[in-house]
C-alpha positions, -999 to +999 in steps of 0.1 A: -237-217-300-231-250-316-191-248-309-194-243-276-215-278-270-203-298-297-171-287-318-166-264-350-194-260-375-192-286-401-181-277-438-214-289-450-238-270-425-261-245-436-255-211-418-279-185-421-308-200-441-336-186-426-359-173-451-371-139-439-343-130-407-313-140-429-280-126-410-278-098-438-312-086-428-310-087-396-277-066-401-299-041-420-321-037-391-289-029-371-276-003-390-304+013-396-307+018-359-273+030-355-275+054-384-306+071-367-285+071-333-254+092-359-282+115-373-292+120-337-264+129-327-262+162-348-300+170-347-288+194-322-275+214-352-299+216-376-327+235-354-338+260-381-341+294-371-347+329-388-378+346-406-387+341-447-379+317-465-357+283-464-337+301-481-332+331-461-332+309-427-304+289-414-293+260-391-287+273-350-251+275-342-254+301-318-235+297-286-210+276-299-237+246-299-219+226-322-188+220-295-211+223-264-240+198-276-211+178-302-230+177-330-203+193-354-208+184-386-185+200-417-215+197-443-235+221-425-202+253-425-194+237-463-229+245-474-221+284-472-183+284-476-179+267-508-206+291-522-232+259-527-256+283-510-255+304-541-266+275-566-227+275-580-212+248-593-181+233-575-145+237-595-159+264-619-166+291-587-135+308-567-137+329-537-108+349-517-098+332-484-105+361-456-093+366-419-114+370-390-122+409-396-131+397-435-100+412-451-089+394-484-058+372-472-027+372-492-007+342-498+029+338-492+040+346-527+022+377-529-005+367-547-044+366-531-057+337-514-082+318-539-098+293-531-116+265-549-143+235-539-112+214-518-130+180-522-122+149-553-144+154-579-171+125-568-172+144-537-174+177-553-206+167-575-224+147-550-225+176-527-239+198-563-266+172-567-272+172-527-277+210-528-301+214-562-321+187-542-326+210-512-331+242-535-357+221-549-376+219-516-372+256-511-392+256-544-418+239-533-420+258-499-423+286-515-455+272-537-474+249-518-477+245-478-446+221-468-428+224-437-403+253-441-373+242-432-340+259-434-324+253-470-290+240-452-306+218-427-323+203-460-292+197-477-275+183-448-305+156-447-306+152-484-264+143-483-272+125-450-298+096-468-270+089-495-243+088-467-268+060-453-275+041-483-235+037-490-229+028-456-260+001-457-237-009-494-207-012-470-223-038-446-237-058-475-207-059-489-185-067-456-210-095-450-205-108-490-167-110-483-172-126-445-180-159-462-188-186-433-185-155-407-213-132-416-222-125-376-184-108-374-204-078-399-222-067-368-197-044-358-196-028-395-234-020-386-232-013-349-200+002-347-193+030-318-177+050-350-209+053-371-227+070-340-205+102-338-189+100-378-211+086-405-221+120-407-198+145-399-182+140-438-190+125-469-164+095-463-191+069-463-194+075-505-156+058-508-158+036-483-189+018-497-171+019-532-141+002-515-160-025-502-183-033-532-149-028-554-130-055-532-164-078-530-164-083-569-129-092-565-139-118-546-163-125-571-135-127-595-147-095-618-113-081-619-127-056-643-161-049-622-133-048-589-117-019-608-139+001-621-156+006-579-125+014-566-116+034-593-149+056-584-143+052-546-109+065-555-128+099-570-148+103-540-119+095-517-084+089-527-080+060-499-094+033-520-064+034-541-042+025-512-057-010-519-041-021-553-009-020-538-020-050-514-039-066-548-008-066-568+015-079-539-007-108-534-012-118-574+024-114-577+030-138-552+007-163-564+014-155-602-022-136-609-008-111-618-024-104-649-063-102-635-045-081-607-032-052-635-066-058-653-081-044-616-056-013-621-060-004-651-097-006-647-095+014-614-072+038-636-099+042-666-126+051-643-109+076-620-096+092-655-136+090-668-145+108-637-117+135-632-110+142-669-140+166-682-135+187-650-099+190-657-103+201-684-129+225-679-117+239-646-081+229-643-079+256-616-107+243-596-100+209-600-061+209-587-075+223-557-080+192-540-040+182-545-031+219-540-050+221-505-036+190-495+003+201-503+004+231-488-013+217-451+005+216-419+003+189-394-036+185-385-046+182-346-052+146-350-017+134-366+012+126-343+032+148-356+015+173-335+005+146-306+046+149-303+045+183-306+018+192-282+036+173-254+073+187-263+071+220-277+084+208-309+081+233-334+082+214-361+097+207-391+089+239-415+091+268-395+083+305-406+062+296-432+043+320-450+007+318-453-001+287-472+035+278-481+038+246-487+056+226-457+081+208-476+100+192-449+066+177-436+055+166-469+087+146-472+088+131-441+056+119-442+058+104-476+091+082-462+078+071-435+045+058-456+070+039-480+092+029-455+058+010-438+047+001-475+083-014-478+077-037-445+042-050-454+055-058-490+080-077-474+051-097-448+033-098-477+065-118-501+078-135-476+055-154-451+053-186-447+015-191-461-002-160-481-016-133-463-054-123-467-063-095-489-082-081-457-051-080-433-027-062-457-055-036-471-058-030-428-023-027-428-017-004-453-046+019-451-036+019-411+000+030-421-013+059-444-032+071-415-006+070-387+023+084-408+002+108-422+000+146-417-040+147-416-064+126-395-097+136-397-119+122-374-142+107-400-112+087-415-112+060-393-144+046-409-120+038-436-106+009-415-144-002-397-150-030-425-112-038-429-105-045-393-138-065-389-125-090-423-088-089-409-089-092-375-126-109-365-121-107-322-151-084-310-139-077-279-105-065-291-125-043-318-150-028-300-121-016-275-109+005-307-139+016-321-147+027-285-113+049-277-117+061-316-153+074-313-145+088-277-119+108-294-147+130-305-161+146-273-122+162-256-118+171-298-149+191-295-141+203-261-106+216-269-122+235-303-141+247-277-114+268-264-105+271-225-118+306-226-151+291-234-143+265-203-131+240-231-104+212-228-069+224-229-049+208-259-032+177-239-066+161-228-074+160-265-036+147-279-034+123-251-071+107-262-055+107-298-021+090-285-043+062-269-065+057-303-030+053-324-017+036-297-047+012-302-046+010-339-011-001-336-023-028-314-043-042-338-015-039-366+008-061-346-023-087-340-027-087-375+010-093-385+009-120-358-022-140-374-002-137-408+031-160-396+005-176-373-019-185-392-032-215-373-049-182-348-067-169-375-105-172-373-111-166-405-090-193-415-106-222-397-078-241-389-064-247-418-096-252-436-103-219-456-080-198-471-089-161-482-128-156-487-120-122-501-089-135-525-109-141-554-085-157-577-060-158-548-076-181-527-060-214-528-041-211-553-008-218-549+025-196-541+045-191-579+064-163-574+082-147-604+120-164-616+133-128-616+121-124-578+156-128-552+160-151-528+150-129-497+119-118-515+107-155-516+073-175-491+100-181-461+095-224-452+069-232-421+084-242-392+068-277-388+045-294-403+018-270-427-016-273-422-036-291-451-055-270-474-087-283-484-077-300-516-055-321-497-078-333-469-102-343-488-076-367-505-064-379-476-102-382-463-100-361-434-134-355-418-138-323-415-142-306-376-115-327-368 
């Protein structure tokens, strides 16, 4: 409130020191509310209901409740498809994909249709842990008098509390990496997204990895920085997506050394994690890339937005069942380097050094519009990373608005219009507007980058990259072998003074 009576806060004032309400806490409190209000919203599906044991009973889906009452969640369906039901363990058990009449399926090279636990290995084994957890309980409800509760409902809770606690990691994180801005974190706790998606998928796990991984980074613990977003990169493959930014930036600023240290310690712990189930269940554990390969264009990507409004066809037509789309698979991956190509070229070349915040928004963003999937649940990825690069509430809650609104025509339109569900167009024209949206924030971003002066985080000129660790302040030393055209383009005008400088020149600060 100060600002608005009496200037910017000084450099010197003490924000936040209260000694029980600190603005952390009171972000707790927050998203502990709004994570009630996301289990809420899928209590609707996890109504136990049968006779015997919580074994033998199961969560209420009848009359397609999980569209009408949108409470779809994929852990509860995963629980019985991937044969966790049966106590087995993920990569090491196979079953045979089947149609609707439950005849074994058959590939498009002849061969059946196996399939394998389709999640990274983090993933994989947190859902293993989730489920001996809830076949504990079963135990015990079988041996002394404790509410019997359907054993999937139970591991859909069990999952659910460890979903929480990395999201509550996330905010703590986020608000660790706002430096003089911790009140921006709010919308990392109370976000519109968390309602309808914090549990609807285990993204939460790589997310809060992400964040912790880019908050020692900040901390300047390159190897601590690697190792978390090695992990999130095991439970998630996004978190990789941010080295790219990291090594951009210490190139730039000639840090490049703590930047490979953060690689190769992001490398070393992805290896540590994936390498004894490679090499026990090779099979099992390609799954993951093998699923992901062979996928057409999901309802959520444009590619079939474009479609649904055209009656494109596509690019790979006649495929055989499972056949990988090849055409696809290569467009998408030139479009995503053709937009990595453009933000390492922001990233080189203007005038003052990006945040590591705006070009981990920007490239995580790119993955997701060029890409051939968008799950729902993957726009938590960009919650924290819009909030650090792009700090305007109003502008963000718009987004996280249109993207968690996405979720109720989606459900409709699985629905079916012979169920008097949404056709397709309501829900592709909800999805245009949320990319349209997410685009709009990608061009604010870029604009804050060569304008730097409108950057909130920045303070005028006062503060460089809270989140840059050994990046921030220090100053541009790009390689000798980098060209010309690679090179900081010159400010037009006058460049602010960093902080160095104004205290030599005995600036007061707030002026």
């Amino acid at each position: 409130m100060s600002e608005t009576i009496g200037g910017p806060v000084g450099r010197h004032a003490l924000i936040g020191r209260q000694r029980f309400l600190t603005p952390l806490r009171v972000m707790f409190l927050i998203t502990v509310v709004f994570l009630a209000l996301g289990w809420s919203t899928k209590a609707a599906c996890l109504q136990t209901t049968g006779e015997g044991a919580p074994d033998q009973k199961v969560a209420n889906w009848s009359g397609h409740r999980a569209y009408v009452q949108f409470c779809y969640s994929d852990t509860v369906p995963l629980y019985t498809a991937e044969l966790l039901n049966e106590g087995k363990f993920p990569y090491k058990s196979s079953w045979v994909e089947t149609d609707k009449s439950g005849a074994p399926r058959i590939q498009y090279d002849g061969e059946p249709a196996i399939r394998y636990m389709e999640y990274p290995v983090l993933t994989g084994l947190y859902q293993y842990v989730s489920m001996s957890l809830a076949k504990t309980y079963t135990a015990l409800a079988k041996a002394i008098p404790v509410p019997s509760v359907a054993e999937v409902v139970m591991f859909f809770n069990i999952a659910a509390f460890g979903l929480a606690l990395a999201w509550l990691v996330t905010v703590w994180a986020t608000s660790g990496l706002a430096g003089r801005r911790p009140w921006d974190v709010v919308l990392v706790a109370a976000s519109p997204l968390v309602i309808v998606q914090i549990f609807t998928n285990f993204d939460a796990l790589a997310v809060g990895f992400a964040m912790a991984g880019l908050l020692a980074w900040s901390r300047r613990k390159a190897g601590v920085a690697g190792v978390l977003i090695g992990l999130g990169a095991a439970a998630k493959l996004y978190p990789a997506l941010l080295l790219g930014p990291l090594l951009l930036l210490a190139l730039r600023a000639g840090k490049t050394r703590d930047a490979l240290i953060t690689t190769a310690w992001a490398a070393i712990a992805w290896v540590a994690v994936n390498l004894p189930i490679a090499l026990l269940y090779p099979r099992g554990w390609s799954e993951f890339f093998r699923l992901n390969s062979r996928r057409g264009d999901d309802m959520d990507s444009l590619f079939n937005v474009f479609s649904s409004f055209t009656g494109w066809q596509g690019f790979d037509r006649h495929l055989g069942f499972w056949e990988p789309p090849v055409i696809l698979n290569s467009v998408v991956a030139l479009l995503f380097l053709a937009a990595c190509a453009g933000i390492g070229y922001i990233a080189l070349t203007a005038p003052q050094r990006p945040r590591l915040a705006q070009l981990g928004f920007l490239v995580v963003a790119a993955f997701l519009l060029t890409n051939k999937v968008w799950s729902p649940q993957f726009s938590l990825w960009l919650v924290p990373l819009a909030v650090l690069a792009l700090p305007h509430r109003r502008i963000l809650l718009a987004w996280m608005t249109i993207d968690a609104l996405v979720w109720f025509p989606r459900m409709m339109y699985l629905l079916g219009v012979q169920n008097k569900g949404l056709p397709e167009q309501w829900f592709t024209a909800t999805v245009l507007l949320r990319d349209i949206a997410v685009v709009g924030l990608c061009v604010l971003v870029i604009r804050q980058i060569y304008r730097p002066a409108e950057d909130l985080v920045r303070w005028g000129g006062r503060i460089d990259d809270p989140s840059g660790g050994v990046l921030d302040r220090a100053p541009d030393r790009p390689p000798s072998w980098l060209p010309t055209w690679l090179r900081p383009r010159p400010v037009a005008g006058p460049a602010p003074l960093n902080r160095a400088e104004r205290d030599d020149a005995r600036i007061p600060a707030g002026r």
